[in-house]
N, C-alpha and C positions, 0 to 999 in steps of 0.2 A: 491414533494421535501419537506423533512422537515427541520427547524429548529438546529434539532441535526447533528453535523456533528460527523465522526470514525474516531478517527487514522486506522491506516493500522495493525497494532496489534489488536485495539479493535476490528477493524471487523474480522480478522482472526481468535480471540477467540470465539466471536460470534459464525459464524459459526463453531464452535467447531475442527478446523485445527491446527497443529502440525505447528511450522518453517518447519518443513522437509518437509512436507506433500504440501504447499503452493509451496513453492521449485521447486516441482515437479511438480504440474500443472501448474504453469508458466514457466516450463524450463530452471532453473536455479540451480544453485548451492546453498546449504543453506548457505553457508558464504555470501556470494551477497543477499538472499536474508532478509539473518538480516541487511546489509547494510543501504537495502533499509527501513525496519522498523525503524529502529534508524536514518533512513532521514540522513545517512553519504551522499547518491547519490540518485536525486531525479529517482522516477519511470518513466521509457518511457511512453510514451503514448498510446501504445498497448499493454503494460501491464498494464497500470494502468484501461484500459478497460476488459481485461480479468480478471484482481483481481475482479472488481466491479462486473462482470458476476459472480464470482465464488462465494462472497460472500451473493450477494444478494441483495446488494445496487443498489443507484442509485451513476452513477461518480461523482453527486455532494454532494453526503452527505459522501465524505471518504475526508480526508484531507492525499494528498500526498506526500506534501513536507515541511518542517520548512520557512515560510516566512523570520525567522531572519536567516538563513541559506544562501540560496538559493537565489539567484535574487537582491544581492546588485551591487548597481552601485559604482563605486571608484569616 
């Protein structure tokens, strides 16, 4: 594990992948999955394992969700 953590864009560009392209080996529509780059809606679980298969990473060095986003309590 390193240190440096990816957005889900960074590593997508990384490995040199199109929105369309990523879309597609995760089985999704590319509007959902800019969704999910722009962390409108956090990544499932077994996709956010398949992204990390795809990209190269380890699951914990991609960052999948906005913390201020995501996971507030009222």
């Amino acid at each position: 594990m390193t240190n440096v953590k990816f957005t889900i864009k960074q590593a997508r560009k990384y490995k040199g992948l199109t929105q369309e392209e990523m879309a597609k080996v995760l089985g999704m529509a590319k509007r959902t999955y800019i969704d999910y780059e722009q962390y409108k809606i956090p990544l499932r679980i077994d996709r956010a394992f398949l992204f990390a298969e795809c990209v190269g990473f380890s699951i914990d060095d991609i960052i999948f969700f906005d913390p201020d986003i995501h996971f507030k309590c009222s």
